[in-house]
Backbone as CSV, one residue per row, in Angstrom:
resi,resn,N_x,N_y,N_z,CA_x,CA_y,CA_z,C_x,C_y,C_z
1,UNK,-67.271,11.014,-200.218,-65.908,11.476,-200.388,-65.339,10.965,-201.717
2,UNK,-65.399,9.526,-202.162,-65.071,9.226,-203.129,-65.894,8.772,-203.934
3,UNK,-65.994,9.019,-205.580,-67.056,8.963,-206.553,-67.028,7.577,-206.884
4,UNK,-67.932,7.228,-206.169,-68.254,5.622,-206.022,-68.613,5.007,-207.014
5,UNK,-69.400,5.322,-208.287,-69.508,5.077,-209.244,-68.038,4.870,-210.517
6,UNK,-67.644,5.929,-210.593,-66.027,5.721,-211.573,-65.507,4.262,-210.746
7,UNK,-65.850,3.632,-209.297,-64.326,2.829,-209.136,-65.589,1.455,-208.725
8,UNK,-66.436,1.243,-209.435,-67.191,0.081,-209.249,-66.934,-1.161,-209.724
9,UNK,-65.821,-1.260,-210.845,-65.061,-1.994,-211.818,-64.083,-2.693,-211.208
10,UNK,-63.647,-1.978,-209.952,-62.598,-2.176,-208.882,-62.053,-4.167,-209.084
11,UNK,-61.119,-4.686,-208.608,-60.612,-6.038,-208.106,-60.925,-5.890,-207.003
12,UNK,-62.264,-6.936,-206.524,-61.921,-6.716,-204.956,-61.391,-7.521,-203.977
13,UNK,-60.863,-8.609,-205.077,-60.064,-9.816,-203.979,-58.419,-9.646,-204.815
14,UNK,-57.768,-10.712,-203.749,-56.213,-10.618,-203.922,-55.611,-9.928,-204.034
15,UNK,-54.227,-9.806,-204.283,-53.471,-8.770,-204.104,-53.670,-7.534,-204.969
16,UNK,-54.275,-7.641,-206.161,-54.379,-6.148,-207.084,-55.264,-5.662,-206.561
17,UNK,-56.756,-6.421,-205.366,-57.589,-5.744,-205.251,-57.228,-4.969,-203.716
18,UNK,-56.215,-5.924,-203.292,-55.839,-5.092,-201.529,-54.840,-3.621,-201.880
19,UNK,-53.902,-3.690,-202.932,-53.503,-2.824,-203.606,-53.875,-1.639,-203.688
20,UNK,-55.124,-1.935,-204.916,-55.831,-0.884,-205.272,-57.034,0.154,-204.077
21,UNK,-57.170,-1.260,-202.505,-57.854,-0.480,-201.882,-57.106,0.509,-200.830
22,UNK,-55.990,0.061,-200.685,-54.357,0.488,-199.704,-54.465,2.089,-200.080
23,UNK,-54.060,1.527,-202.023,-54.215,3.035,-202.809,-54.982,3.958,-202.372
24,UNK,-56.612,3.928,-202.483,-57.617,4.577,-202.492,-57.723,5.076,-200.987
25,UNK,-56.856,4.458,-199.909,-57.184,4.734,-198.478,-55.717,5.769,-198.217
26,UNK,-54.695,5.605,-199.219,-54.211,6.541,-198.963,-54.374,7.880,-199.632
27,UNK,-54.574,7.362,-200.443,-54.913,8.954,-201.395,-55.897,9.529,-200.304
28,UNK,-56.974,9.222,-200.039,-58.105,10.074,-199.209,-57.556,10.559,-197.575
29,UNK,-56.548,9.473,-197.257,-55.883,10.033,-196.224,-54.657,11.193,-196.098
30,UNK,-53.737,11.265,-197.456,-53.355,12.476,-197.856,-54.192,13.796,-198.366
31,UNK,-55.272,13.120,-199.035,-56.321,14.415,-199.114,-56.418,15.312,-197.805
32,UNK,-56.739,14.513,-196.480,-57.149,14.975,-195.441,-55.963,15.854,-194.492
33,UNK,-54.860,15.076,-194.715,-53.750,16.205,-194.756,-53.428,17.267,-195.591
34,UNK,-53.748,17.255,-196.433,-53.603,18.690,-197.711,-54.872,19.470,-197.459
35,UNK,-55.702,19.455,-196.808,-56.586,19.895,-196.323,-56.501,20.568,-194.994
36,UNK,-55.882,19.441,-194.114,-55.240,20.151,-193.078,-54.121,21.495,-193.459
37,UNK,-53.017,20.658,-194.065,-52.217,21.895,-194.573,-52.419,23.416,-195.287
38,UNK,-53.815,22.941,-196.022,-54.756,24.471,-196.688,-54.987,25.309,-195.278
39,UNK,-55.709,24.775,-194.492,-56.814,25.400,-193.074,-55.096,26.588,-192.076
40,UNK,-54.138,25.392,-192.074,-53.508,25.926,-191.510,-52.510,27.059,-192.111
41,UNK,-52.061,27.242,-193.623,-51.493,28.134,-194.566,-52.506,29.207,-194.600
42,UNK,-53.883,29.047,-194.460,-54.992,30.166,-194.344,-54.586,30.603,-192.904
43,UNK,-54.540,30.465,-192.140,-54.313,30.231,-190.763,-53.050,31.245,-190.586
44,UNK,-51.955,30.653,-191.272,-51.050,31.921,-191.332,-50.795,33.268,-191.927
45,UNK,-51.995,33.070,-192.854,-51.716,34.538,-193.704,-52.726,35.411,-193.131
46,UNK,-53.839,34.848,-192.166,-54.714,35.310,-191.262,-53.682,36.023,-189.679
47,UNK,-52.727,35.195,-189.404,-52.252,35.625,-188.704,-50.658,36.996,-189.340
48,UNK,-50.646,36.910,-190.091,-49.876,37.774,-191.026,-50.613,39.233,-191.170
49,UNK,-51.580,38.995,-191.273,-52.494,40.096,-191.571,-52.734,40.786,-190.488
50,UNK,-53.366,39.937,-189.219,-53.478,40.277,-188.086,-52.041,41.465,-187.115
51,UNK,-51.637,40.717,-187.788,-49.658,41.627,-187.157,-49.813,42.562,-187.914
52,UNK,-49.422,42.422,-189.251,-49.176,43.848,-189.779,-49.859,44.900,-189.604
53,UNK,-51.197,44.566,-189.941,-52.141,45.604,-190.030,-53.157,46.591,-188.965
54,UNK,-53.425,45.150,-188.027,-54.208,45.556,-186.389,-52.335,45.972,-185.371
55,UNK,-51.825,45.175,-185.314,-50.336,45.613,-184.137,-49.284,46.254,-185.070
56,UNK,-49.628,46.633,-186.067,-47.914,47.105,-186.543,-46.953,46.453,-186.953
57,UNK,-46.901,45.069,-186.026,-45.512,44.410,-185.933,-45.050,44.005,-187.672
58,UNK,-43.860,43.777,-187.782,-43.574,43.292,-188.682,-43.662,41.439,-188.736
59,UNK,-43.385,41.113,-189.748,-43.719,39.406,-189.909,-42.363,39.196,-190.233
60,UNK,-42.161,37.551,-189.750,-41.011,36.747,-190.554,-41.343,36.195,-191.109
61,UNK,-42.314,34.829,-190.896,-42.432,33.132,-191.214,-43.143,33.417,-191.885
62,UNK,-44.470,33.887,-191.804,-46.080,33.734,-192.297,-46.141,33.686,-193.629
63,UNK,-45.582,34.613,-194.332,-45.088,34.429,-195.648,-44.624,32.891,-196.213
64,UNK,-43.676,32.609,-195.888,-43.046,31.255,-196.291,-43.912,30.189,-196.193
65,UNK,-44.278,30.192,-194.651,-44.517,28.965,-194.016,-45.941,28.655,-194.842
66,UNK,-47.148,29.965,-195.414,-48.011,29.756,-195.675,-47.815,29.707,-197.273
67,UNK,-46.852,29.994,-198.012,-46.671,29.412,-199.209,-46.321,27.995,-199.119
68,UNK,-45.257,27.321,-198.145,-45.261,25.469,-198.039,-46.279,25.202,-197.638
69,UNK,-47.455,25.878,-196.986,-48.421,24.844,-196.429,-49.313,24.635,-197.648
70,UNK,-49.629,26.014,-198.090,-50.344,25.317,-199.599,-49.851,24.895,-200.318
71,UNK,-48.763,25.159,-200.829,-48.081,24.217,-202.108,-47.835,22.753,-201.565
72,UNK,-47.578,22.484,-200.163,-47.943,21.006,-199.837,-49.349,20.547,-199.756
73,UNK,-50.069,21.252,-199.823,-51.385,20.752,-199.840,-51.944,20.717,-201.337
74,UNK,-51.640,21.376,-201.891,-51.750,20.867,-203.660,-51.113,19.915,-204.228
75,UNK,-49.633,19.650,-203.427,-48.971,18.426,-204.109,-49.214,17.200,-203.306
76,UNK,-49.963,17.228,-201.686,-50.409,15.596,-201.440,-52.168,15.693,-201.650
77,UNK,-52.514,16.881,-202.049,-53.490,16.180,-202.785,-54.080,15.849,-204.072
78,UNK,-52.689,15.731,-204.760,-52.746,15.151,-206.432,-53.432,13.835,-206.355
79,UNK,-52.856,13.002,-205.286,-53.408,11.571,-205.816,-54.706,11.048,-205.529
80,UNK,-55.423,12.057,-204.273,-57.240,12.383,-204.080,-57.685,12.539,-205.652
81,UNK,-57.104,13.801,-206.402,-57.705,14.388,-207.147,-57.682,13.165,-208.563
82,UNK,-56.249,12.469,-208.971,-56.393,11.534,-209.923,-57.660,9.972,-209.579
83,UNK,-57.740,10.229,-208.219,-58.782,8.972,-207.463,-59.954,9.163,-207.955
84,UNK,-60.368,10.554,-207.794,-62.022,10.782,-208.036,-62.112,11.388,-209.356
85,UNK,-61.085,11.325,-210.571,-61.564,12.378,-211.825,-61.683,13.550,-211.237
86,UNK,-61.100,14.079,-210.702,-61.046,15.386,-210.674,-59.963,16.304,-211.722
87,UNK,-59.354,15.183,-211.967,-58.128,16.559,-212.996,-59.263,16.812,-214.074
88,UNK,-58.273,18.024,-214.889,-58.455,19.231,-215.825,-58.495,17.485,-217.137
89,UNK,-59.550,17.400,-218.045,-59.557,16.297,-219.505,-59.995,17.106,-220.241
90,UNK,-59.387,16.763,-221.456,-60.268,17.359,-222.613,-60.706,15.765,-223.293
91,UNK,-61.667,14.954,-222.779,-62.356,13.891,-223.522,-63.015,13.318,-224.668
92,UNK,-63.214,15.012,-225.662,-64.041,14.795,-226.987,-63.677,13.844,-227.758
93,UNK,-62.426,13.567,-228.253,-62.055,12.721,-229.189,-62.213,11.339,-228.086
94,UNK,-61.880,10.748,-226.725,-62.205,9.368,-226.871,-63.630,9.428,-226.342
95,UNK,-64.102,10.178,-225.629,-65.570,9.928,-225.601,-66.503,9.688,-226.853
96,UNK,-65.969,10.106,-228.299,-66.802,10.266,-229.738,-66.212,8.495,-230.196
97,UNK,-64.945,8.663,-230.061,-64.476,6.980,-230.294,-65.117,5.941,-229.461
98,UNK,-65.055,5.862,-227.839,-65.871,5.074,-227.467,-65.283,3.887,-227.600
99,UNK,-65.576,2.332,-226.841,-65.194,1.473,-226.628,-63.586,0.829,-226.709
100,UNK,-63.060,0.091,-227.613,-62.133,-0.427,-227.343,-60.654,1.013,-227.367
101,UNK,-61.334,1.852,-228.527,-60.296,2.815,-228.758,-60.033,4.063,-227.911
102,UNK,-61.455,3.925,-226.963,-61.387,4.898,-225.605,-60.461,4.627,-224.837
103,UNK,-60.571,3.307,-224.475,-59.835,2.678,-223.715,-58.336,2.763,-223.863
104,UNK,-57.801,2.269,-225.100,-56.827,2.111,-225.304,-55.600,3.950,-225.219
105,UNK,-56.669,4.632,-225.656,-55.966,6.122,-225.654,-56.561,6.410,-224.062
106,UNK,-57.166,5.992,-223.123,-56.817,6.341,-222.125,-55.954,5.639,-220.675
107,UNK,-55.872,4.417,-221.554,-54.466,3.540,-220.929,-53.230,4.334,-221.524
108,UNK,-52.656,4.698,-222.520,-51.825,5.333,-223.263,-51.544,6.954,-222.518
109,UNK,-52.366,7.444,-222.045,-52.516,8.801,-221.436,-52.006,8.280,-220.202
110,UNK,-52.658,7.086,-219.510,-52.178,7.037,-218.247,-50.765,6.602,-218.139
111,UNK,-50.662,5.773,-218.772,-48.984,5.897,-218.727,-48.255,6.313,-218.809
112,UNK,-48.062,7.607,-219.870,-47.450,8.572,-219.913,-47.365,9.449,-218.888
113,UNK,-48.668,9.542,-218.171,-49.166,10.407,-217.106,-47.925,9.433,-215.400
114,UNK,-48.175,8.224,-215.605,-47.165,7.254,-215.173,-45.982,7.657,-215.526
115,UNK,-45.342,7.917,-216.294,-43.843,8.018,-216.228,-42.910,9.633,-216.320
116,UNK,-44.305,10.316,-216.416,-43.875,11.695,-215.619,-43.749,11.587,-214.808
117,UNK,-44.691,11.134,-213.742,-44.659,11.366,-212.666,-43.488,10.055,-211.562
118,UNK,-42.859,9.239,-212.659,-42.207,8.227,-211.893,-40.681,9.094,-212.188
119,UNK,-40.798,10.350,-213.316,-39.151,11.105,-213.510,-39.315,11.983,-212.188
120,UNK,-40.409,12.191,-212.053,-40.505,13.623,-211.266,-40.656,12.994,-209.740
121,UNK,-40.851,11.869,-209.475,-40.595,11.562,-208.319,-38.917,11.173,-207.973
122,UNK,-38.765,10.775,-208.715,-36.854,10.167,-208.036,-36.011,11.721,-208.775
123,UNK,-36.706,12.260,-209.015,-35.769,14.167,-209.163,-36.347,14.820,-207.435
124,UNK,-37.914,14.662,-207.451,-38.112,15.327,-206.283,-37.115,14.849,-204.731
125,UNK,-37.321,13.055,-204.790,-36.538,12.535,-203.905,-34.862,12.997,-203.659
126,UNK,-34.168,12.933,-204.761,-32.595,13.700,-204.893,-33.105,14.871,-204.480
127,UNK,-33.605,15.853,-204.984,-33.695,17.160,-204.392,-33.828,17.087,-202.689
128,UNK,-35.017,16.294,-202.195,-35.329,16.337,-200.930,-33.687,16.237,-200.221
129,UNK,-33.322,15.047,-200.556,-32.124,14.706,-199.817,-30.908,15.191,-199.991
130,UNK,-30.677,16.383,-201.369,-29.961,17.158,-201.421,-29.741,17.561,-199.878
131,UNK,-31.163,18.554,-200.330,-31.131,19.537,-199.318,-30.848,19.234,-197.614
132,UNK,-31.493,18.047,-197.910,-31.012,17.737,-196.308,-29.430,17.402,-195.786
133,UNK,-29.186,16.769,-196.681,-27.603,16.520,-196.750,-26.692,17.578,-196.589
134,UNK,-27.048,18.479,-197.447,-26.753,19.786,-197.891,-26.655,20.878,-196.703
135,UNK,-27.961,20.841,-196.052,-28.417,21.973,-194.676,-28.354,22.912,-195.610
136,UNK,-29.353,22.808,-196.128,-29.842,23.958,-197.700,-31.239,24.541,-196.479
137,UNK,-31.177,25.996,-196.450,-32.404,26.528,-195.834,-32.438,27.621,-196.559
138,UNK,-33.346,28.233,-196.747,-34.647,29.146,-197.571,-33.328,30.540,-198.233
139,UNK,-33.106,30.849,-196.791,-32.149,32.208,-197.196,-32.872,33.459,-197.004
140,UNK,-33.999,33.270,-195.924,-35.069,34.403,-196.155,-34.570,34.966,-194.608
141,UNK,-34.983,35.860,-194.315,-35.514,36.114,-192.865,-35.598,35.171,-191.576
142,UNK,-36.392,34.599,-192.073,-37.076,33.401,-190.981,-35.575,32.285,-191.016
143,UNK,-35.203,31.731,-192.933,-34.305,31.058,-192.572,-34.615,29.421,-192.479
144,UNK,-35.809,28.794,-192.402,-35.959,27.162,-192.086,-35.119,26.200,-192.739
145,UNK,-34.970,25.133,-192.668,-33.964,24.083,-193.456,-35.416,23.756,-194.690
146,UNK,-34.672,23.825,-195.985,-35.798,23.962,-196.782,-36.008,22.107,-197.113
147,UNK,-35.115,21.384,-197.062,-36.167,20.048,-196.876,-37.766,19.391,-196.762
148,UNK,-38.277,20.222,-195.371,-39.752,20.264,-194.875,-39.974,20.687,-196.118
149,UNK,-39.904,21.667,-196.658,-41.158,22.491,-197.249,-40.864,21.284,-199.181
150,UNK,-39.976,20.572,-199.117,-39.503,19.882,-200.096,-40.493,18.713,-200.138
151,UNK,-40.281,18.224,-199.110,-40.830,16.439,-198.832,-42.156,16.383,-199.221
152,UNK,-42.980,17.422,-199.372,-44.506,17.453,-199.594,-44.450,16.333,-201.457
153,UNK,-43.606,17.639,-201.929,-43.541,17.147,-203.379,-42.552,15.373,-203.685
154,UNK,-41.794,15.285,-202.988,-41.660,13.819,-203.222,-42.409,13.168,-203.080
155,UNK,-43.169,13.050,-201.727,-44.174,12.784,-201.076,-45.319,12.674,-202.092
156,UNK,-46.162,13.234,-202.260,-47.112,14.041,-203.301,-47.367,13.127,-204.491
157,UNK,-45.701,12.927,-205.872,-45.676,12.941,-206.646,-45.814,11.046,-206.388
158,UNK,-44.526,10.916,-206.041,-44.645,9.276,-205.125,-46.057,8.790,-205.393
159,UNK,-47.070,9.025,-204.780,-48.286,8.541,-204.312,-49.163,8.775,-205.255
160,UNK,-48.967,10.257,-205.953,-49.477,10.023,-207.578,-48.816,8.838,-208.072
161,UNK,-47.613,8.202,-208.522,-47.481,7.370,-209.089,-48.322,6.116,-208.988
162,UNK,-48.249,6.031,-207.955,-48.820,5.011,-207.117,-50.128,4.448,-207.250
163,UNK,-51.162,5.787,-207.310,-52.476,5.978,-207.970,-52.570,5.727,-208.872
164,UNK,-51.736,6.563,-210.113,-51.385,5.763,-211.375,-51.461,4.406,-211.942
165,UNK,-50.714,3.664,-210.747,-51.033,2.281,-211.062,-52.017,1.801,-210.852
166,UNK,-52.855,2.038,-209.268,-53.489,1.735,-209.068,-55.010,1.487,-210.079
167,UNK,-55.108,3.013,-210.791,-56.095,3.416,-211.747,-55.740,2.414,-212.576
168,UNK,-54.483,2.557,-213.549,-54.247,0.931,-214.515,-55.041,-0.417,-214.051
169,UNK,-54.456,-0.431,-212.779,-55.299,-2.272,-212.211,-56.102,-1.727,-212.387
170,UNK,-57.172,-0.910,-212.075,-58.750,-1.203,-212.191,-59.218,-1.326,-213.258
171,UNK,-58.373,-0.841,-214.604,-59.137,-0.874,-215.907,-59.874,-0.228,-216.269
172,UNK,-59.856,1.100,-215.441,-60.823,1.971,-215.876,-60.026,3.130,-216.512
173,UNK,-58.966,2.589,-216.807,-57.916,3.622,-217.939,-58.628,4.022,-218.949
């Protein structure tokens, strides 16, 4: 599940190393929910299909509900994907540099990559609690309190941060 090799560098005692393993157990445990959330957003557009096309009936939810289930499942599983190298790099220039100056431009990336994601978490959080405060819902048909379909991305971005750091402690920036 996780590319055991990239995180061999790991701390594995004291607190940066209980940290960094907390990290790695949640990221893979939000993976497994954004996974869940994929199976079941497939799940609804399967059942969407099924109505319209085999019974006639018309749809409300299936639409919506299966756009939040994937877009929550892409945003809690950002911090799986920053765990194992999975994001999109273009590496030529520090892979050709190499040693101290690799390093240093990919500590520099991560931080930046860090403080996007620390704006975009306390915007996602206000938004969440807008809406809840608010009794802000969709405005569609169906109608839900749009919060739920919100919390993925606080949620999500949060725990990217989090990873973020985590990746810093290990030093494999």
């Amino acid at each position: 599940m996780m590319d055991t090799q990239h995180h061999t560098n790991a701390p594995r005692r004291g607190v940066l190393g209980l940290y960094i393993r907390l990290m790695d157990v949640l990221s893979c445990a939000t993976a497994v929910l954004a996974g869940a959330l994929l199976l079941v957003g497939v799940l609804a557009v399967c059942h969407m299909i099924f109505m319209r096309y085999m019974l006639g009936e018309s749809t409300t939810w299936q639409t919506e509900f299966a756009i939040f289930a994937i877009t929550g499942a892409m945003l809690l599983g950002a911090p799986y994907v920053l765990l194992t190298g999975g994001h999109v790099a273009v590496t030529v220039l520090p892979d050709a540099l190499g040693g101290l100056a690799r390093k240093l431009m990919n500590l520099v990336a991560s931080l930046v990559g860090l403080a996007f994601c620390i704006a975009l978490a306390y915007s996602a959080w206000l938004y969440v609690f807008e809406a809840l405060h608010g009794g802000w819902t969709t405005g569609s048909v169906w109608n839900p309190p749009l919060w739920p379909a919100l919390l993925p991305m606080a949620v999500g971005i949060s725990l990217l941060s989090l990873q973020y750091v985590a990746e810093i402690l290990r030093g494999e920036t």
